[in-house]
N, C-alpha and C positions, 0 to 999 in steps of 0.2 A: 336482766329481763324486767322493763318497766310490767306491771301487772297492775288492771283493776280492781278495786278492790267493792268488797260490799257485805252487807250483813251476814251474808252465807258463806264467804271465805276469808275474812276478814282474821278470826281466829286462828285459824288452819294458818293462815300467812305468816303469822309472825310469833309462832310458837318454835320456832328452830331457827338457830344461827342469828347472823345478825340483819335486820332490816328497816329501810329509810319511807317511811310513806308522810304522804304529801296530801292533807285537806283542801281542796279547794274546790273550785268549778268552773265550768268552763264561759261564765259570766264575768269571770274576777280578769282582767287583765295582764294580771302580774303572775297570776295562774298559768295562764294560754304562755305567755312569755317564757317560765319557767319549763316550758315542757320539753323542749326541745334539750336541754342541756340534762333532764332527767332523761330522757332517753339515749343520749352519749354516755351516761354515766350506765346505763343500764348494759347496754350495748358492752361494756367492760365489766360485764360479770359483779356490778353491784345491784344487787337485788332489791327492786323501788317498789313500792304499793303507791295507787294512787285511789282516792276517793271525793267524788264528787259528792261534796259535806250537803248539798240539797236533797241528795238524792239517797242519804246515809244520815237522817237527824238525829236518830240514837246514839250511833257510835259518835258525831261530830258532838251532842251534849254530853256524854261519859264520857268525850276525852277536853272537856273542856275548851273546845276551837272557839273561837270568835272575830280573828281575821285571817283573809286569805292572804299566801299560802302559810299553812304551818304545818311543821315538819315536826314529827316525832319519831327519834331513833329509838327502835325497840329490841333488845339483846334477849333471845330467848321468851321471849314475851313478855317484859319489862321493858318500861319506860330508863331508859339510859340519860337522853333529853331531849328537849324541847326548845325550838326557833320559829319566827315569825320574819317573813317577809321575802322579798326576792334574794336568791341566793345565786352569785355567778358562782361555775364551774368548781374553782379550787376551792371556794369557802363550803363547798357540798362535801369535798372528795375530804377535805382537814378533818370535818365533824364526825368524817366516815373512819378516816383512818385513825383517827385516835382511840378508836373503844375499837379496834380488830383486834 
């Protein structure tokens, strides 16, 4: 299930299991491009947060973003890791599968 993310459920999201969210917005290009392959992925039972870093400047300064997209995997509400940039398909599913 890809899922929005934002100041009010942002917490809640990624305090259990493992989860993939994705800072960007829907200004960014490579943003808008990447969505559709985050929602395949989602659509397969891997669970995406996504935030629109305009509309989320706190959490996008606490978690240090400064280009679009970047991706942080969080394991129980830790930072696992951290990627920049467009990601096709299997290079999402690899960063995924490796910390299951």
């Amino acid at each position: 299930m890809l899922k929005i993310l934002n100041d009010t459920n942002f917490d809640n999201h990624i305090k259990n299991g493992l989860k993939l969210v994705m800072f960007g917005s829907d200004m960014c290009h490579y943003c808008v491009k990447q969505e559709p392959i985050l929602q395949d992925l989602a659509d397969h039972n891997i669970e995406i947060g996504k935030i629109d870093a305009y509309k989320t400047p706190e959490l996008t300064q606490k978690y240090g973003v400064t280009s679009f997209p970047t991706f942080i995997l969080f394991k129980f509400g830790d930072i696992v890791t951290r990627f920049s940039g467009y990601k096709d398909k299997s290079e999402l599913l690899d960063v995924v599968l490796r910390h299951v």
